[in-house]
C-alpha positions as CSV (number, residue, x, y, z in Angstrom):
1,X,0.0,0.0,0.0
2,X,1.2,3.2,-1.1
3,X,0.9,6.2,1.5
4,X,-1.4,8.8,-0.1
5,X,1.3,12.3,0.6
6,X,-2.2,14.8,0.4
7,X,-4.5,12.2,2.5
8,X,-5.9,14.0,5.3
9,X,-4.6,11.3,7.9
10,X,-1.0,12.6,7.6
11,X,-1.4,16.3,6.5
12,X,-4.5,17.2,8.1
13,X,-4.2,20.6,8.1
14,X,-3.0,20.6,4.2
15,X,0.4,22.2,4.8
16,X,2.3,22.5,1.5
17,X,4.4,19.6,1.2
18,X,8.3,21.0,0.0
19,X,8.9,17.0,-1.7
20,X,6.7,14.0,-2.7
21,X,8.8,11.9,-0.4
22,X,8.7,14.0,2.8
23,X,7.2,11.6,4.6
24,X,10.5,9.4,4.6
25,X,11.9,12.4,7.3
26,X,12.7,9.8,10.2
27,X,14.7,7.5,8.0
28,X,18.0,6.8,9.7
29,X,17.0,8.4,12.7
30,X,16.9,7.1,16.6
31,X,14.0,7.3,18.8
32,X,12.7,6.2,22.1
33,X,8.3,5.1,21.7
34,X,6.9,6.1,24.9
35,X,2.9,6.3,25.4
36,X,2.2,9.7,25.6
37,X,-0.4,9.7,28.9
38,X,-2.1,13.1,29.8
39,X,0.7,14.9,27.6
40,X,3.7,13.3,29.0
41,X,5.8,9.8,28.4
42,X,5.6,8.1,31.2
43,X,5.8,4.6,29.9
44,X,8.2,3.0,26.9
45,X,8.3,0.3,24.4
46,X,11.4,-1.8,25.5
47,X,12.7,-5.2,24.0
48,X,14.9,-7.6,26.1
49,X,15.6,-10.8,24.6
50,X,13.4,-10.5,21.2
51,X,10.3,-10.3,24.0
52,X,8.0,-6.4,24.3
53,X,7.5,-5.2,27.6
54,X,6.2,-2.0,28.8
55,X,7.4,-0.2,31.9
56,X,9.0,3.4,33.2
57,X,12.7,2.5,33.6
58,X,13.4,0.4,30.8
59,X,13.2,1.6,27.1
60,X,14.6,0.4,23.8
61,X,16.6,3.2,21.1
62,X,14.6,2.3,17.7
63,X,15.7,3.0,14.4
64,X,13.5,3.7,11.8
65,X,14.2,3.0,8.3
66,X,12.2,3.9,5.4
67,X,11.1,1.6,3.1
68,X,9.2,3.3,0.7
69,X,5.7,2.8,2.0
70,X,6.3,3.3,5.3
71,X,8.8,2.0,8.3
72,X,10.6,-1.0,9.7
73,X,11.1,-0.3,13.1
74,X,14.6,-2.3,14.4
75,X,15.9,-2.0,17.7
76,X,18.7,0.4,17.4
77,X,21.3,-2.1,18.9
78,X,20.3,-5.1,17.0
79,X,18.6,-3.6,13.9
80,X,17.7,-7.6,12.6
81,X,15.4,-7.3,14.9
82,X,12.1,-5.2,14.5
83,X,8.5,-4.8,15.0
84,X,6.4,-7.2,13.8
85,X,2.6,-7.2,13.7
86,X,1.0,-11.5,14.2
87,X,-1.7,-13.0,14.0
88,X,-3.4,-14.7,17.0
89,X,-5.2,-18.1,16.8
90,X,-8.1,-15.7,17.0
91,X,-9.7,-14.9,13.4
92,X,-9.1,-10.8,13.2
93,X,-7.0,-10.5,15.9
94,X,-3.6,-9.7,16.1
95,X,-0.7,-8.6,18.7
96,X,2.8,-6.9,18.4
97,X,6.0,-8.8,18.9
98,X,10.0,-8.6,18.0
99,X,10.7,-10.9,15.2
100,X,13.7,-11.1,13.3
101,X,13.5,-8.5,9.9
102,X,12.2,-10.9,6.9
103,X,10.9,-8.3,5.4
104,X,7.2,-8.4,5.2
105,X,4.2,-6.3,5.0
106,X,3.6,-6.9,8.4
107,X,6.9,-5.1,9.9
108,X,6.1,-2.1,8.1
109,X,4.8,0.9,9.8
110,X,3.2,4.3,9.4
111,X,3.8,7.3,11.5
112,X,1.5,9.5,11.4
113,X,-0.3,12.1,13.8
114,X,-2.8,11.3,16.6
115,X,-6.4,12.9,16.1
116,X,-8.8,13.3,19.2
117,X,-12.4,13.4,18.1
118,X,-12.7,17.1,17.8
119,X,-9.8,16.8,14.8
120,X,-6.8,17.9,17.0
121,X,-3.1,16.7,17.0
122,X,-2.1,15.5,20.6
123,X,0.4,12.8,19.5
124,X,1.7,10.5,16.7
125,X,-0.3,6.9,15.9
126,X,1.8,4.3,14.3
127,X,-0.2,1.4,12.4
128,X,0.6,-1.2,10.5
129,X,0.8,-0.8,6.5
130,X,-1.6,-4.3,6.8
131,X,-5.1,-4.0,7.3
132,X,-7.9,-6.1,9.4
133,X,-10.7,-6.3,6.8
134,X,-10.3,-2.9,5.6
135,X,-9.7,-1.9,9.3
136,X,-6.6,-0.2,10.1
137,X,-4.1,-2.1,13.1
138,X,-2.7,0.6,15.7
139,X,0.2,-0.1,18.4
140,X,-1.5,1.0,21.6
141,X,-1.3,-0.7,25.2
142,X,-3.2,-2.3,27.5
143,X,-2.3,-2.6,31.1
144,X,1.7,-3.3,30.9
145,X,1.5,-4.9,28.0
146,X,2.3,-3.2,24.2
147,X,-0.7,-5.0,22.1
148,X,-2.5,-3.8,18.7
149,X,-5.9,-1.8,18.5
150,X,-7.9,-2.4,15.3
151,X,-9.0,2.1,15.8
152,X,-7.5,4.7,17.5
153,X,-8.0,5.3,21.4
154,X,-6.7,7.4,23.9
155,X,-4.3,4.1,24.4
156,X,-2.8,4.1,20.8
157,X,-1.4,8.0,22.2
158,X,2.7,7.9,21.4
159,X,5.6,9.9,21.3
160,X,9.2,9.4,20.0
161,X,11.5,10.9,22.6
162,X,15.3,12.1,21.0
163,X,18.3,10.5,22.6
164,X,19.1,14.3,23.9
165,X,18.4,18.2,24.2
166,X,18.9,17.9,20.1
167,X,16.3,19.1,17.3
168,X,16.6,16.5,14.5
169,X,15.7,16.2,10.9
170,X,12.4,14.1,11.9
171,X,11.5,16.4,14.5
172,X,11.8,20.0,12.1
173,X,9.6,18.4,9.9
174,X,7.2,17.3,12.3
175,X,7.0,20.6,13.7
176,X,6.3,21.9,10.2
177,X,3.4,19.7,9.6
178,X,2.6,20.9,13.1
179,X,2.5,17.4,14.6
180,X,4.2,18.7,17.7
181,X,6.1,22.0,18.8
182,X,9.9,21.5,19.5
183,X,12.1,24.9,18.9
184,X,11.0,28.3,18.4
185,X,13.7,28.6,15.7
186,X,12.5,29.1,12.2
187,X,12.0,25.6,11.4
188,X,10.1,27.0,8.2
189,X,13.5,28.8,6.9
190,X,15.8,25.8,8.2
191,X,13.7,23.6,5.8
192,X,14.1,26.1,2.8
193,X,17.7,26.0,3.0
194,X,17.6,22.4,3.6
195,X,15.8,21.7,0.0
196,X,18.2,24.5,-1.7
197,X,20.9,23.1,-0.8
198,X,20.4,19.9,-1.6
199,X,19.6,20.8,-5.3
200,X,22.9,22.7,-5.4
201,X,24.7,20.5,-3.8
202,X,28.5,20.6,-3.2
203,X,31.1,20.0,-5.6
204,X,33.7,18.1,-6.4
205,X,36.3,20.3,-5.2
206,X,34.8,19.8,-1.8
207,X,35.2,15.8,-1.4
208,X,38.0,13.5,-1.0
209,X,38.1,9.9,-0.3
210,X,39.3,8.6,2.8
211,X,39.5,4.7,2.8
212,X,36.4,4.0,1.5
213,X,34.4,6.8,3.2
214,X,33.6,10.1,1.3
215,X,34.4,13.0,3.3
216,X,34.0,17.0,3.0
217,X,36.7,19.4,2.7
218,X,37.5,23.1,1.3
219,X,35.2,24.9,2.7
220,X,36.4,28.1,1.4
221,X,36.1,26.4,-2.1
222,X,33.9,25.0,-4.9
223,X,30.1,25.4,-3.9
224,X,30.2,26.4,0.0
225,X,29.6,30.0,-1.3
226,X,26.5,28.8,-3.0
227,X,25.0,27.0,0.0
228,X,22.8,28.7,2.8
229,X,22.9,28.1,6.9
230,X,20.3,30.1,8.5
231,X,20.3,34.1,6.8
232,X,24.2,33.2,5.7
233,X,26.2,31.4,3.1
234,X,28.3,28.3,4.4
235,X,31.6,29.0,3.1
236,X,32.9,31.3,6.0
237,X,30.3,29.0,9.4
238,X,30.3,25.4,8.0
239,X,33.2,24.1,9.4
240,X,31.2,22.2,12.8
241,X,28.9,20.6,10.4
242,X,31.5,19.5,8.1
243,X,33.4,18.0,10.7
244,X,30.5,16.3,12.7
245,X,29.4,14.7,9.3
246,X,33.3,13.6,8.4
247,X,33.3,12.0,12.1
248,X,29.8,10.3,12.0
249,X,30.5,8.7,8.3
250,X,34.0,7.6,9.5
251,X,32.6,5.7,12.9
252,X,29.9,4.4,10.9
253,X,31.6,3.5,7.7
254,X,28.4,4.6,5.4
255,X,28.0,8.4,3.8
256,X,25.6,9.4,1.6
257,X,26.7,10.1,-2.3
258,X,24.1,12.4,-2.6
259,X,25.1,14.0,0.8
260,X,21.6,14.5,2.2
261,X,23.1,13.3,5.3
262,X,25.5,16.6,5.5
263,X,22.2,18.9,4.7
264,X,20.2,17.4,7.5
265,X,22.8,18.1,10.0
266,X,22.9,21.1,8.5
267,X,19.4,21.7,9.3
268,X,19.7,20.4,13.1
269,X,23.1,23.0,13.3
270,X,20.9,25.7,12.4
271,X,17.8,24.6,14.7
272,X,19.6,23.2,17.7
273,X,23.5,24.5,17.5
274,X,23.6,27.7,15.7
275,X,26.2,30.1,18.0
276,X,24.5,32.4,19.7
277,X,25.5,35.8,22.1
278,X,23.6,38.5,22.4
279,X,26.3,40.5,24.6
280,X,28.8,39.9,20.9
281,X,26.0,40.8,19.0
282,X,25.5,44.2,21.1
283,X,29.2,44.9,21.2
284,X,29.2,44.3,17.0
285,X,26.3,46.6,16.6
286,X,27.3,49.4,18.8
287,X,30.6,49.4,17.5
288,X,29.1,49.5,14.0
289,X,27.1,52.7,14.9
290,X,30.4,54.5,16.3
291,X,32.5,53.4,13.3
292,X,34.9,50.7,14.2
293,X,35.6,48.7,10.9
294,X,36.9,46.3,12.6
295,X,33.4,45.3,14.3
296,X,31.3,46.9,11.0
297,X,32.5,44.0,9.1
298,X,31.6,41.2,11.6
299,X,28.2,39.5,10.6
300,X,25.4,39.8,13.5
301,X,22.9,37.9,11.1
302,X,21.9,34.5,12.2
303,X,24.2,31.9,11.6
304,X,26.7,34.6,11.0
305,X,28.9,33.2,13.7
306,X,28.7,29.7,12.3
307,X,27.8,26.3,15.2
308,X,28.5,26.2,19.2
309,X,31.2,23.8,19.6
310,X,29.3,22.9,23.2
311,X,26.6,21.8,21.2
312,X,28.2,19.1,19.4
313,X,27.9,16.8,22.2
314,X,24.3,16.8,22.2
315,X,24.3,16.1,18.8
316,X,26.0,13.2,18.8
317,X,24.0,11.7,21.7
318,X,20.8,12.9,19.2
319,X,22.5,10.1,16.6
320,X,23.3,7.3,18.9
321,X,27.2,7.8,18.7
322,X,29.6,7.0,21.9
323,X,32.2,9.7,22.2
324,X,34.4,10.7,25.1
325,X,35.2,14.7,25.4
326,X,38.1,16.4,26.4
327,X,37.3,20.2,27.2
328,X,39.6,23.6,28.3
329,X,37.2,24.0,30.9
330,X,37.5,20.5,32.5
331,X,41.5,21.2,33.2
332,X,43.1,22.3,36.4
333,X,45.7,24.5,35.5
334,X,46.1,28.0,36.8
335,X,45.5,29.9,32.8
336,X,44.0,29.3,29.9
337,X,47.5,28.4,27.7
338,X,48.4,26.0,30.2
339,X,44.6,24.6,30.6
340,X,44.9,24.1,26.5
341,X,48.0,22.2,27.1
342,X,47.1,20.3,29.3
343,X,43.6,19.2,27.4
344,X,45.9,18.6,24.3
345,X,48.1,16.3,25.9
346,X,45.0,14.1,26.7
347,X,43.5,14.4,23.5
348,X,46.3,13.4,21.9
349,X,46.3,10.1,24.0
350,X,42.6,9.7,22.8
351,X,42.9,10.2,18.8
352,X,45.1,7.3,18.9
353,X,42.4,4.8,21.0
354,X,39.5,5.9,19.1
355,X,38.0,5.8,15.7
356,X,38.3,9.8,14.7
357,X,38.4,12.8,17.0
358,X,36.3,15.9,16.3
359,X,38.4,19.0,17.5
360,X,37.4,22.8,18.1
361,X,39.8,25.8,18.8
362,X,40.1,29.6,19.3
363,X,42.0,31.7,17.2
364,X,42.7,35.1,16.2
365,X,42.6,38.6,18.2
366,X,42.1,37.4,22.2
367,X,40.9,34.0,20.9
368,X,37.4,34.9,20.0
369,X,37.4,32.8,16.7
370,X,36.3,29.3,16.4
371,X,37.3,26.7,13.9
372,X,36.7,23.1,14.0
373,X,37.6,19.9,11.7
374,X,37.6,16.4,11.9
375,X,40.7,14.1,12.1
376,X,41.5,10.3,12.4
377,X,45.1,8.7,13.6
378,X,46.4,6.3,10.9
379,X,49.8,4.8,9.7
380,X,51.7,7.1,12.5
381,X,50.1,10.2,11.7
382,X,46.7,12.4,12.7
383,X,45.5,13.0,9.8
384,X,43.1,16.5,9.6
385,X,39.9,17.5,6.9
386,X,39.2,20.7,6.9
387,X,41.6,22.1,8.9
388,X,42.7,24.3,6.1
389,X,40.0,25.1,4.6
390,X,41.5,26.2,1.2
391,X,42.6,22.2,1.0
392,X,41.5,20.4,-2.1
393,X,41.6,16.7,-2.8
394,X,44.8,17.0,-4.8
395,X,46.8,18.5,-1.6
396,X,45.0,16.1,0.8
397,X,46.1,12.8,-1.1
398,X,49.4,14.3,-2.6
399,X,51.9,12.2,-0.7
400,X,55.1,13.7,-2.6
401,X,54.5,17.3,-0.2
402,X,55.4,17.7,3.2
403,X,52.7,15.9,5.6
404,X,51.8,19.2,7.4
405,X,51.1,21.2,3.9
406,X,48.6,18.1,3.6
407,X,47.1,18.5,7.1
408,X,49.1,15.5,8.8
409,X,50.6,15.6,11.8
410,X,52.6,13.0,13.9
411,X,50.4,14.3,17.3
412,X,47.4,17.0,17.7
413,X,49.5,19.0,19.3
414,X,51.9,19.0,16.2
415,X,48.8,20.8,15.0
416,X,49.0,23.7,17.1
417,X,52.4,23.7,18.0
418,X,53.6,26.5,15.6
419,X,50.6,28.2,15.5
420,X,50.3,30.9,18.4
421,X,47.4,31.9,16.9
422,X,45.5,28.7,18.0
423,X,44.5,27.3,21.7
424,X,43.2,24.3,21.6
425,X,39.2,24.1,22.9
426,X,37.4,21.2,23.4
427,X,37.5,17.4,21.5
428,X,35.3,14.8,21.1
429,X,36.5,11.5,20.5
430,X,34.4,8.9,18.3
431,X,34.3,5.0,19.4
432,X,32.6,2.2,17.2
């Protein structure tokens, strides 16, 4: 059964759809299912053991994968195994289980919005793309047990929880359907953007491969001046979306050719990480009105100042990925040089246990500046993307120039070591 993209179940209040697939917007992305009682989750879905059970403490990550018509829903640490709608030894009657993926009409699921009887949104439904003589099959609950409803009730009520303080792709476009309310950030504009740049696209000049992993690089190159992040072009902010999107395709060994994935964090920066500070912004303006080039030529627009480093943390939880962090604050030294020593030191124990290492720091006048890039330790050497960001993929696979002209280094600290522009910030550090 094909989803019908105008039917009144999913769009009820006849928003203008930006794609004829937008329904596919949790694809790839990690949820809990709680039952959404008097507005809150107090309950959750949780598998132990390929068995459902239903309680406040215990509660299963599920991925959700599109599959055209609607979603298999796996548990997120054993995706072989999903939901699964059976039939009972009762004619008609049917109950929800974890069975192993086979893929079959009756592990696929639709996710679409709740309806009281006065046509209001206070949740999300999710039924199965089979049907009960015509009748649609809901997941709802019944005492402490999950079970299936052949019509919606106040018990077929659900939620999907994030993983974190993180506005993801699924939960923007909710919000524009007006399913639920989750930022007060223009998720409106952060879409726009999101479809404009996916038509344009990046270039070539802006990917290299790495192993068998595409990743991004150049940012001051190829189409980065052609792609929008909030009321601002990419090519002088992108550099925290670039390198969380380098990180996640290297722990995960997957990317996306078409690099939808780096649009949707994109869209999540720009709803849940854009850099924000209203006492900078004040300082910019005023010095604007007396003057001060310096300040006139500093963007107060939003996204202007590009991501939050702080943030990324949160937005690795959001996507399910295990990172330790080493941050400037965290250290005990009496000033901020030796505090960024100190942090480097540590990092550069961690680059070499772990997968790739996502690292921020200050530079320029006082330090005010952030940059950020990705990096991996292989064959001896930390190698950076996007460090430079004038590097093409000639200079980052040219093996015949010096290793730090190519952004390798034997350490991090290498990185910064003749650089007294640069003070090292804050690091996460990816694990598989």
């Amino acid at each position: 059964m094909m989803i019908n993209y105008g039917n009144a179940d999913f769009n009820p209040h006849n928003i203008p759809l930006p794609a004829t697939d937008f329904f596919s917007f949790f694809d790839n992305e990690i949820y809990y299912i709680g039952a959404l009682e008097n507005g809150e989750c107090s309950r959750f879905i949780s598998i132990k053991e390929e068995v459902l059970s239903y309680d406040s403490v215990n509660k299963t990550k599920f991925l959700f994968r599109w599959k055209g018509t609607g979603y298999v829903i796996c548990d997120a640490d054993n995706p072989s195994v999903v939901l699964t709608l059976k039939f009972s030894n009762e004619t008609g009657n049917y109950f929800i289980s974890a069975e192993r993926y086979q893929n079959r009409a009756e592990q696929i699921w639709e996710i679409l919005p709740y309806l009281t009887p006065d046509k209001k949104i206070s949740g999300l439904s999710v039924r199965s793309a089979v049907k009960s003589a015509g009748s649609a099959v809901y997941i709802g609950w019944t005492g402490d047990e999950i079970t299936a409803f052949k019509s919606t009730a106040e018990t077929t009520v659900l939620a999907l929880e994030p993983l974190s303080d993180w506005i993801t792709f699924g939960m923007a476009c909710m919000q524009y359907l007006e399913w639920n309310f989750s930022t007060e950030n223009d998720v409106t504009r952060a879409l726009k953007n999101y479809y404009g740049n996916v038509r344009a696209n990046i270039s070539p000049e802006n990917a290299v491969l790495y192993g068998n992993t595409g990743l991004i690089i150049n940012q001051n190159g190829g189409n980065f001046k052609n792609l929008s992040f909030a009321d601002v072009f990419m090519n002088d902010v992108a550099c925290e979306i670039i390198a969380v999107c380098n990180a996640v395709r290297m722990i995960t060994n997957d990317f996306d050719e078409t690099n939808e994935d780096f649009f949707r964090l994109a869209l999540e920066f720009e709803l849940s990480g854009m850099y924000k500070n209203s006492f900078k912004k004040f300082v910019v303006n005023a010095g604007t009105a007396l003057g001060i080039r310096r300040l006139s030529s500093i963007s107060t627009k939003d996204g202007g100042w590009g991501s939050d480093p702080d943030r990324i943390g949160s937005c690795l939880e959001a996507h399910n990925i295990k990172y330790k962090k080493i941050h400037i604050k965290d250290q005990t030294s009496s000033s901020k040089q030796s505090k960024a020593q100190d942090a480097l030191k540590k990092a550069d124990e961690l680059i070499m246990q772990s997968r790739c290492g996502i690292i921020s720091y200050n530079f320029s006048t006082l330090f005010q500046a952030i940059h950020t890039f990705a990096c991996a330790y292989e064959g001896n050497k930390v190698q950076t993307f996007n460090r430079n960001c004038s590097h093409t993929p000639d200079i980052i696979t040219n093996f015949s120039i010096p290793d730090s002209e190519r952004g390798a280094y034997a350490t991090l600290t290498d990185a910064f070591i003749n650089d007294r522009d640069a003070r090292y910030y804050v690091g996460y550090f990816l694990y598989e």
